[in-house]
N, C-alpha and C positions, 0 to 999 in steps of 0.2 A: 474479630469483627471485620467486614469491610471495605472499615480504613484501613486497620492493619495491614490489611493484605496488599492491598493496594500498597500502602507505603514504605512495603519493603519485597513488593513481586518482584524481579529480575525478567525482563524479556525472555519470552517461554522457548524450555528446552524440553525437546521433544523425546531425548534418551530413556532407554531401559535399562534397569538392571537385566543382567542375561536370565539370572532365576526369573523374574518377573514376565522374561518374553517366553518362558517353558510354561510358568503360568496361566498366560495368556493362553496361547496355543493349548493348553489343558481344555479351559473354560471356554474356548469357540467350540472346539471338538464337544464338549459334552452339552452346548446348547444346542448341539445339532442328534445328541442323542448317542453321541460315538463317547464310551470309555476307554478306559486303557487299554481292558482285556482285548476288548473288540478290536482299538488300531492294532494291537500284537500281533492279532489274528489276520488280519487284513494283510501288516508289513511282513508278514513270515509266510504269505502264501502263496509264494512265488510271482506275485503280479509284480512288484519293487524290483528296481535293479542301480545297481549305482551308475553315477555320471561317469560318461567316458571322457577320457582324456578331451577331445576337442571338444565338448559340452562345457567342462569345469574352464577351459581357455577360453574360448566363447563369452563365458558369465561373467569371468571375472574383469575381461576386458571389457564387457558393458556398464559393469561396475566404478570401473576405471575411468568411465567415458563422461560425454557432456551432458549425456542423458542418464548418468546413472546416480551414485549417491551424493554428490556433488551438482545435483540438477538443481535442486529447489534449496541447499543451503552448504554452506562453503566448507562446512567441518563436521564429521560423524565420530564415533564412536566402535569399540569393537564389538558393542553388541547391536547395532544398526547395521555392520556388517553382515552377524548373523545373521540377523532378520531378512534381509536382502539376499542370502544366497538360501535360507528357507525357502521362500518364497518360489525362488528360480530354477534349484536343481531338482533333475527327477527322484521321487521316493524311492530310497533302498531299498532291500528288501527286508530287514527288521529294522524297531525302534532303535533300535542302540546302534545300526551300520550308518541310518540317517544322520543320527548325532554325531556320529566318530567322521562323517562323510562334511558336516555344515564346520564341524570345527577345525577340521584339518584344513580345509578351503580356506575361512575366515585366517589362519597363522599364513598360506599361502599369499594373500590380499595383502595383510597387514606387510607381508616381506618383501613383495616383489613390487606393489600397483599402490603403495599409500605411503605417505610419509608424515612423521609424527609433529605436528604442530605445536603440543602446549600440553599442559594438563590442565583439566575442569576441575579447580579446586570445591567449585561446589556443589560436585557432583560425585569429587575423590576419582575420576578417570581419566586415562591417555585419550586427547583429540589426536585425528587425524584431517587429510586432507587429500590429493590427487594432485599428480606430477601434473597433470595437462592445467590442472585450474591456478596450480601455483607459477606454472608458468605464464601461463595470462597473466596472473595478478605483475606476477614481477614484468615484463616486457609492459605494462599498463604504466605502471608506475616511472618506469625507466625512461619509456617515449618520453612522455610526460616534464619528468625532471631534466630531460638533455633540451627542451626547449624552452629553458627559461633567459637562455641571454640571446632570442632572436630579433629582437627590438621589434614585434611583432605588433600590426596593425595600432599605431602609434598614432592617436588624433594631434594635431597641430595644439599646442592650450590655447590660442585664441577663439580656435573653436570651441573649446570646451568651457570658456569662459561664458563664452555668448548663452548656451545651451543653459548655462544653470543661470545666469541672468533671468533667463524665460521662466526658469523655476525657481524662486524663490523661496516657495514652501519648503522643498525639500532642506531635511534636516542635517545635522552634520554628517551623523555617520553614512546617509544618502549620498552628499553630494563627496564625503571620503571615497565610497565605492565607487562613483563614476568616474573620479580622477583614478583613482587603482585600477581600473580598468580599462580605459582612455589612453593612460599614459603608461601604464606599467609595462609594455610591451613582449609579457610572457604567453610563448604559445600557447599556454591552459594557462587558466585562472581559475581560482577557485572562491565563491562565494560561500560565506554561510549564512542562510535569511530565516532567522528564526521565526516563530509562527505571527502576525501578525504584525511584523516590525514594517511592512511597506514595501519589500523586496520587488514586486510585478512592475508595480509605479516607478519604483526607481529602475530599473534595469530598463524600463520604456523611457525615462531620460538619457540612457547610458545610449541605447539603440538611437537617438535623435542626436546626440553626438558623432558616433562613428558613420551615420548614413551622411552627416551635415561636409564632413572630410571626405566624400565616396567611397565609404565602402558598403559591401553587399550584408546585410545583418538577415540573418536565420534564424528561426527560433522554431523549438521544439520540446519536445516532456512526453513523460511515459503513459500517461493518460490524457485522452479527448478531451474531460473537462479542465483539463490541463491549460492546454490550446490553446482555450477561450480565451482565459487569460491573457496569456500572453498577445493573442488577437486584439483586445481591447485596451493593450497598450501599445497598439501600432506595428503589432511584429503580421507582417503581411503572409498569407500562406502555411500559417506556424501551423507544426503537422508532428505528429508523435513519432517517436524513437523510431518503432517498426517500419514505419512509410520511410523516411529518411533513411533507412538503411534499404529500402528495398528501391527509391528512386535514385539514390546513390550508384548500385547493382547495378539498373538498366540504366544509369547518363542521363537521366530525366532533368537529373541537379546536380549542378556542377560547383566545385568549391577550387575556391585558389587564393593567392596571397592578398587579393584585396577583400577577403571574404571573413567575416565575424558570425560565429554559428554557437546559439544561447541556448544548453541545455538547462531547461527550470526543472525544478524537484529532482535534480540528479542523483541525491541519496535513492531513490525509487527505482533507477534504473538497473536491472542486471548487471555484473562485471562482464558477459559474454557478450553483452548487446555495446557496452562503455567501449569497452576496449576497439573494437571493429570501427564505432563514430570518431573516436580519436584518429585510430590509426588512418581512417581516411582526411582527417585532417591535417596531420602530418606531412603524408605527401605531398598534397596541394600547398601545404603552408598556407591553411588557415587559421587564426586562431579561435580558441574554440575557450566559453564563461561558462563552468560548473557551478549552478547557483543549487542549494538545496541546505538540508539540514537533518545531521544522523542523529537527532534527538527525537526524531517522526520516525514512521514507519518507513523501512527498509523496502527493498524489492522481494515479492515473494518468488520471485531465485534465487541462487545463489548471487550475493550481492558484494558489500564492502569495499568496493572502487572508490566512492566518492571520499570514504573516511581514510583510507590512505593516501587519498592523492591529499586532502587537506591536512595530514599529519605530516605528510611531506614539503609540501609546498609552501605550504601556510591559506589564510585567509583574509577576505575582507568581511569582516562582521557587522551584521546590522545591530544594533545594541540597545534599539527603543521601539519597547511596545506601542504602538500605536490604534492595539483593537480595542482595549479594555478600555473604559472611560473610568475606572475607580481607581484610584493610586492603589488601596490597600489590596486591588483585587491584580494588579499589576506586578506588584511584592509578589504576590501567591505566585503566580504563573511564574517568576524568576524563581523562586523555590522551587516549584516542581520542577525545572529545568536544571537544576542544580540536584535533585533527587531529595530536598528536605520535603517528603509529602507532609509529613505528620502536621510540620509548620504550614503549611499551605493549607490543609485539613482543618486545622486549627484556628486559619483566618477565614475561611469559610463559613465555618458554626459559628464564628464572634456573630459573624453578617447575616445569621438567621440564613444560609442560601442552603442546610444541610437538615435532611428529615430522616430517621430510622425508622426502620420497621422490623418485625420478626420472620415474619414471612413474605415471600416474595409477592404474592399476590395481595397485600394489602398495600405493598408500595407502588406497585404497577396501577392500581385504583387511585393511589394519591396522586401517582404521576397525572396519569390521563387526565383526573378532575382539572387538574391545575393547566394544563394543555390545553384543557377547553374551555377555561374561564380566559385563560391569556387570549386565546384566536377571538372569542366573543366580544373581548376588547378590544379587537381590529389588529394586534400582535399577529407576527407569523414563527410562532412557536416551531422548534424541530424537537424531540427528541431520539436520542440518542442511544447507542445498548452495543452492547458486545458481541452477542451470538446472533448467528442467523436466525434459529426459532423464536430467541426471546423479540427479534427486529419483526418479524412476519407476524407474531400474535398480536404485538402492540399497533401494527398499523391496522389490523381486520378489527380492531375494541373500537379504534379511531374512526373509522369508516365507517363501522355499526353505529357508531354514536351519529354521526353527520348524516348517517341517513336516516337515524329516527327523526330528527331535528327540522328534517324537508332541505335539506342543502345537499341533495344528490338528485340527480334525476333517475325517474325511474326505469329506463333501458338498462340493459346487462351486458358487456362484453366480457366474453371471455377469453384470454390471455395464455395461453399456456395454461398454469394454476391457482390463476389469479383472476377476481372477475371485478372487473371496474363499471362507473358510471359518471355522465356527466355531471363536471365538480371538484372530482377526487382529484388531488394534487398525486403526481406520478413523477417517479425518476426513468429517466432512458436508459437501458443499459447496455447499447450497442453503437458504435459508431458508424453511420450512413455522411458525413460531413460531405462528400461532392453530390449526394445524389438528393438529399435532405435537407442538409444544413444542419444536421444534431449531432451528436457523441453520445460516449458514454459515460452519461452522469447528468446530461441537460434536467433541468427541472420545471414542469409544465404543468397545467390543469386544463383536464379536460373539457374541450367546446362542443364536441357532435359526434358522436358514434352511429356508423352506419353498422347494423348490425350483419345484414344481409351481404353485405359487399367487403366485411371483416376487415373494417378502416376504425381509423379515428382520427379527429382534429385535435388537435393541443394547441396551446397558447404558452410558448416560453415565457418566465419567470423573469432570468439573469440574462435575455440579450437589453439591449438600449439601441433603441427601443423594441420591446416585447415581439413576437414573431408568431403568425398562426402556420400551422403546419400541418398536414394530411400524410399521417401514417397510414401505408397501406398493408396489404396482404404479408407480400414478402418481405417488410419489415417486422411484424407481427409474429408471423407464424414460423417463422425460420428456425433451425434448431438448433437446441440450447444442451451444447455438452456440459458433464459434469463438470461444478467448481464454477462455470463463468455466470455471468447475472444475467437477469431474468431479461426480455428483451423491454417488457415494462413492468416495472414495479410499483404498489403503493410511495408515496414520500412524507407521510406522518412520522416515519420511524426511521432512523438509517442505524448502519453498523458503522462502528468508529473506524475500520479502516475505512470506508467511504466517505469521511468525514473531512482527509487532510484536504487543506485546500481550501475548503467553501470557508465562510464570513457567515453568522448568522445574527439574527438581532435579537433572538432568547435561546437558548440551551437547555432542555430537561434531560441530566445525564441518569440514566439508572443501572447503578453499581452493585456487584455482588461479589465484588474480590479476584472475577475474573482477569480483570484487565491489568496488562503488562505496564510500563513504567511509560512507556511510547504511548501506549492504547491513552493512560491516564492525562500524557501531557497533551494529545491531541486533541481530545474530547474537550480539556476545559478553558484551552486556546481558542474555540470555534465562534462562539458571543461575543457581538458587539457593545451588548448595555444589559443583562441581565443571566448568569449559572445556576441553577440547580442542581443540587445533588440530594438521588434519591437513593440510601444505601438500604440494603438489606443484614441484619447484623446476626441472625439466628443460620447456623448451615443447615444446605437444605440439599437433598443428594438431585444430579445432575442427569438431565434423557439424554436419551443414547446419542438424539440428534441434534445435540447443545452444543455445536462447534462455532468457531466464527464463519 
């Protein structure tokens, strides 16, 4: 079933077996109409030649490199190696010299440019990893730990007394972390703010501390709608990883020893992108607050910075939920954080918040109905999903629905591959912040479409107070390489990775077993006062273009 799956999926590994990737490579070849005989024929006809010596050095060193299998996650496989030197090297000139050509390279790889990390026991194979990335990792790590006795940007406690004075609300393990941070005087710190405990709010008292003593507080995160946040709790200028590293570059911004620089969601950030912020803070003798949490989603590079530096250093923990307003739904979410789904599953169904179905298209029916009886009741319902097709069909049901109903107007913009109307709630999915005022991720409904002059007006959602804005041309129309988001999207439906972060006041999650232990804990951390889960419990085989 659904839950099962869910309550015992393991964060997705992407390995093959090596037979399974010769497999593969069968069944592409023969949807294109090419069999065996016929590659035989092709690689024995003289057109094939093998890689020369400085082609196979070339490859493997790109292999090796920042950009190669180590680009987008930290540890591979020796059959990921294969696949990667398939891909790269020229065809021999028979099947069998191709094969004797990928596998002699991959022992090559394995000997000289990779070193063996661990074994995946459940997967029964040797990890590897790359000298350059292991060496970031450790030089990360090491900075890091040689700067914990600098007695570094140190508030006075009278100051920090007054500041929480001001905040009384704040809870213990809040006003714990701002004396841990205040007074701890370790060049990195590391936070861990689990999904709803308060971490923005508090770390904006921790920032009213250290500016209250003069110093210079920074704030930053790996997404725009990141930012905001941290904007809206008085971090002046907060500006994402990439700018920061790129204003850093040109001297735009300058850090030194009176300077405190807050990375949020720093579980999200690259270890390529970590390590360079640190290390520029370093030298200035800045210190610099890693607030995040490795129980969400990771950065999709290679990542793992923040969970070493917190394995090393230690942390300060936030330890109370503060989104859910039901105790027993409160338990649930500390169990899924602890990996008991089935218990958490279990406290769900008591609560009536869990529906089955057989097929998927009977549950996506129950979802929607219920979407639109909640918005009908003045609610602002999101739901929720996994994959990108299953996010895109449920927002187009959503929007056909709203505009049988007379709550769309009747102009049409079209978008890329997406056609909107005044009404339709939309996500941004590009950041314009100096030119606009948006990111990406802002959430708006649209006010005026000029069709002619290919604009639109929106009305943000999350600023306080609300903001109208004129998206023009070359916001609109600008292009959108493969993998990044739409420039505007529907927002009836998101994918759980776009989900960390936001705060919502209903949740309709719709599950299919897809989702990893992360996908699970984010999704049902995202509601303020009300979760659904809509499971599908019958399998049901998956299109080609069912990815997240």
């Amino acid at each position: 079933s659904s839950a099962a799956a869910v309550a015992t999926r393991h964060p997705k590994d992407y390995s093959e077996s090596e037979e399974s990737v010769y497999q593969r490579w069968g069944a592409e070849l023969a949807e294109q109409g090419v069999d065996e005989r016929q590659l035989a024929e092709v690689c024995s006809g003289g057109r094939g030649r093998p890689a020369s010596r400085t082609e196979l050095d070339a490859v493997l060193d790109a292999l090796a490199g920042p950009d190669g299998l180590t680009g987008q996650v930290s540890t591979f496989t020796r059959t990921d190696v294969v696949d990667a030197l398939a891909k790269r090297l020229p065809v021999a000139p028979s099947a069998q010299e191709a094969l004797t050509q990928v596998e002699e390279a991959a022992e090559r790889f394995l000997a000289e440019r990779a070193v063996r990390v661990g074994r995946d026991r459940r997967l029964g194979v040797e990890r590897f990893s790359t000298p350059e990335l292991l060496t970031l990792e450790r030089q990360l790590v090491s900075g890091a730990t040689g700067r914990a006795g600098e007695k570094c940007a140190v508030v006075r406690p009278e100051m920090v007394r007054q500041v929480l004075d001001r905040h009384r609300s704040a809870g213990d393990d809040q006003a714990a972390m701002v004396r841990d941070l205040t007074q701890g005087g370790t060049g990195v710190a590391v936070v861990v703010g689990r999904a709803g405990s308060g971490k923005t709010w508090a770390l904006g008292v921790a920032r009213e501390a250290f500016e209250l003593d003069g110093y210079q507080v920074l704030g930053c995160a790996p997404t725009g709608i990141a930012t905001v946040g941290l904007a809206d709790e008085g971090f002046t200028d907060a500006r994402t990883v990439d700018r920061l590293l790129l204003d850093l570059q040109h001297r735009t911004v300058e850090l030194d020893d009176r300077t405190v620089l807050v990375v949020d969601e720093a579980a999200m950030v690259a270890t390529r992108k970590l390590a360079p912020v640190l290390a520029h803070a370093e030298r200035a003798g800045a210190k610099v607050v890693l607030v995040g949490d490795d129980r969400q989603f990771a950065s999709i590079a290679a990542g793992g910075g923040f969970r070493a530096l917190r394995l090393r250093l230690g942390a300060s923990e936030f330890t109370i939920n503060r989104r859910q307003v039901e105790a027993w739904e409160q338990q649930a979410i500390d169990d899924v954080r602890a990996g008991n789904l089935e218990q958490a599953l279990a406290a769900y169904a008591e609560h009536d918040r869990i529906r089955a179905f057989e097929a998927r298209d009977d549950r996506d029916r129950a979802l929607v109905s219920d979407w639109w009886q909640a918005q009908q009741a003045g609610e602002r319902p999101v739901i929720y999903a996994h994959r990108r097709a299953q996010v895109d069909q449920l927002n187009q049901v959503c929007q056909r629905l709203r505009a049988e109903h007379g709550q769309l107007g009747p102009e049409r913009l079209t978008v890329g591959d997406r056609t909107f109307a005044v009404g339709d709630a939309v996500v941004l999915g590009a950041n314009a912040r100096d030119r606009l005022g948006v990111v990406n991720g802002t959430t708006a409904v649209i006010q005026e479409l000029d069709v002619p002059g290919r604009a639109m007006t929106v009305r943000t959602l999350e600023d306080n107070p609300p903001r109208t804005v004129r998206l023009p041309g070359w916001y609109l129309d600008a292009a959108v390489r493969a993998g990044q988001s739409r420039r505007v999207d529907l927002a009836y439906a998101r994918t759980d990775m776009r989900s960390q972060g936001r705060t919502e006041q209903r949740a309709l999650l719709a599950l299919d077993g897809a989702e990893d232990m992360q996908g699970g804990y984010v999704q049902l951390t995202r509601s303020k006062e009300r979760t659904d889960l809509y499971l599908t419990v019958g399998p049901e085989p998956l299109g080609p273009d069912e990815e997240r």
